[in-house]
VOMAR-786498 format. One record per residue (C-alpha): residue number from 1; residue in one letter; z, x, y. Coordinates in Angstrom, 3 decimals. Each point is the difference from the previous one (the first is absolute). Layout:
     n   res          z          x          y
   NUM     a          Z          X          Y
...
This chain:
     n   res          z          x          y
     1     x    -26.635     74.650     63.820
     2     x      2.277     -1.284      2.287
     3     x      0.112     -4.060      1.155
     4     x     -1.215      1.052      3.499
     5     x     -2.435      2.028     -0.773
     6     x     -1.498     -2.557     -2.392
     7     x      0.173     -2.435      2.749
     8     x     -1.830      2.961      2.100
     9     x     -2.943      0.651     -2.403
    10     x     -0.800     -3.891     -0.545
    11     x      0.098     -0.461      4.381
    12     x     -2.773      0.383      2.185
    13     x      0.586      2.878      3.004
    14     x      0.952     -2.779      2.331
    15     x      2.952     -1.174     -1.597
    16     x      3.694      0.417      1.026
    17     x      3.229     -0.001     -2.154
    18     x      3.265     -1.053      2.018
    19     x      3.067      0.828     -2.401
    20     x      3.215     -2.085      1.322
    21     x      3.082      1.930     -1.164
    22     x      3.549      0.808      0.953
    23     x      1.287      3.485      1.161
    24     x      3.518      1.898      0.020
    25     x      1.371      2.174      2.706
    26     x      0.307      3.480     -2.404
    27     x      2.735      2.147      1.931
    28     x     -0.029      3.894     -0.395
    29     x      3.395      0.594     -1.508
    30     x     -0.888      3.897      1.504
    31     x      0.206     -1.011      3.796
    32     x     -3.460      2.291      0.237
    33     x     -2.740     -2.841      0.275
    34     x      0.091     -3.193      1.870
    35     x      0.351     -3.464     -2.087
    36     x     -3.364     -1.602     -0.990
    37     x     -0.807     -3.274     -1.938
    38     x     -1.675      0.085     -3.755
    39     x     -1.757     -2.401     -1.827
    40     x      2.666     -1.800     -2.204
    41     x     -1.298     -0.380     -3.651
    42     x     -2.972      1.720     -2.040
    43     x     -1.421      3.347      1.462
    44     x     -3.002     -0.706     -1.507
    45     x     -0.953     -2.480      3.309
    46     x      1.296      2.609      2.323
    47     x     -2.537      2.629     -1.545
    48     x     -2.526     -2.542     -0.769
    49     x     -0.600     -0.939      3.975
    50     x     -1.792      1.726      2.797
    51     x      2.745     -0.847      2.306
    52     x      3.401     -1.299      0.852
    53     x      1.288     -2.057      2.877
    54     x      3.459     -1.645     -0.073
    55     x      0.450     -2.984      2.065
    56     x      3.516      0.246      1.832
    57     x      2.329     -1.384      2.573
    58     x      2.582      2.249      2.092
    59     x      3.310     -0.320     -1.249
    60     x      2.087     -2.303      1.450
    61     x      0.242     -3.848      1.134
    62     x     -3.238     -1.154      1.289
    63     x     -0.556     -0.885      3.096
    64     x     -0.350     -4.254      1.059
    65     x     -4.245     -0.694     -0.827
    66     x     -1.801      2.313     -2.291
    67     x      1.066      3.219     -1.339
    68     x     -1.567      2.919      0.793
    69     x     -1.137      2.071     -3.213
    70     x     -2.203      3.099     -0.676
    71     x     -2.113      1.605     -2.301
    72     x      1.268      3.373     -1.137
    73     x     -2.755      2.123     -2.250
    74     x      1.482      1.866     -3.101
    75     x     -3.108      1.546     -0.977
    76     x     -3.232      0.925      2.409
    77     x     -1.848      1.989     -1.665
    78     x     -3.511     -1.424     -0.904
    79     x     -0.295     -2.519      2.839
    80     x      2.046     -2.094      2.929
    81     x      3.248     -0.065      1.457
    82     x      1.792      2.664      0.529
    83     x      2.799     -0.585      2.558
    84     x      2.264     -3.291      0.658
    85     x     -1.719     -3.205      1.498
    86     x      2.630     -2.184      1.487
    87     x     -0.841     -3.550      0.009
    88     x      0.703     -2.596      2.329
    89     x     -0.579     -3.620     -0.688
    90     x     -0.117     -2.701      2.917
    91     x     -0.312     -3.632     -0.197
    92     x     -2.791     -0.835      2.195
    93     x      0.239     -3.662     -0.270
    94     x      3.219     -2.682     -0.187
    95     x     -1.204     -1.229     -3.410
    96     x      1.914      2.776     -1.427
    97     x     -3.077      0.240     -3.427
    98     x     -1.506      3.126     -0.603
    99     x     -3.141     -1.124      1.816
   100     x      2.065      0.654      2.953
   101     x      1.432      3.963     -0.636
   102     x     -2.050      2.861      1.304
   103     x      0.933      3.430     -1.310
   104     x     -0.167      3.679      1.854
   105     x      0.514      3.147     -1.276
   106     x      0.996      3.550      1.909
   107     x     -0.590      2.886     -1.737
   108     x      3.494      2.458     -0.366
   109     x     -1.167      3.523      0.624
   110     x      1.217      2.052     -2.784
């Protein structure tokens, strides 16, 4: 039985798992199908999850205050996500703490 689903069987219906990792840009040496980003390290937490989102930024310098990022879904089956939601932070205060950053998201049609 696999660690996940160990964790799964001894968790109540209400609980969550968030599962921090890294990803790689995997580029199709063929030219047919567009570049996507994996999981870097075991498979066995890529097929052990109900879904996959991989926190990014757009390539290139940032711009001055917060960087813009988005959530890109690898897999949506099962549940959630399943386009791009860009992210925009603001500082809503001078204090400059996270107390004072509101976030908004716009759905990217597919």
């Amino acid at each position: 039985m696999s660690v996940l689903a160990l964790v799964q069987a001894a968790a109540d219906s209400n609980t969550s798992i968030l599962i921090l990792k890294h990803a790689r840009l995997v580029h199709d040496s063929t030219g047919n199908y567009p570049d996507r980003y994996k999981m870097r390290g075991a498979s066995a937490w890529d097929g052990g999850s109900d879904g996959i989102l991989f926190h990014l930024a757009p390539p290139g310098r940032p711009p001055s205050g917060l960087r813009p990022t988005y959530l890109l879904p690898e897999k949506t089956r099962a549940f959630g996500l399943r386009t791009r939601l860009d992210i925009t932070a603001k500082w809503t205060s001078s204090e400059r703490d996270l107390s004072g950053i509101t976030l908004t998201g716009k759905l990217k049609p597919e």
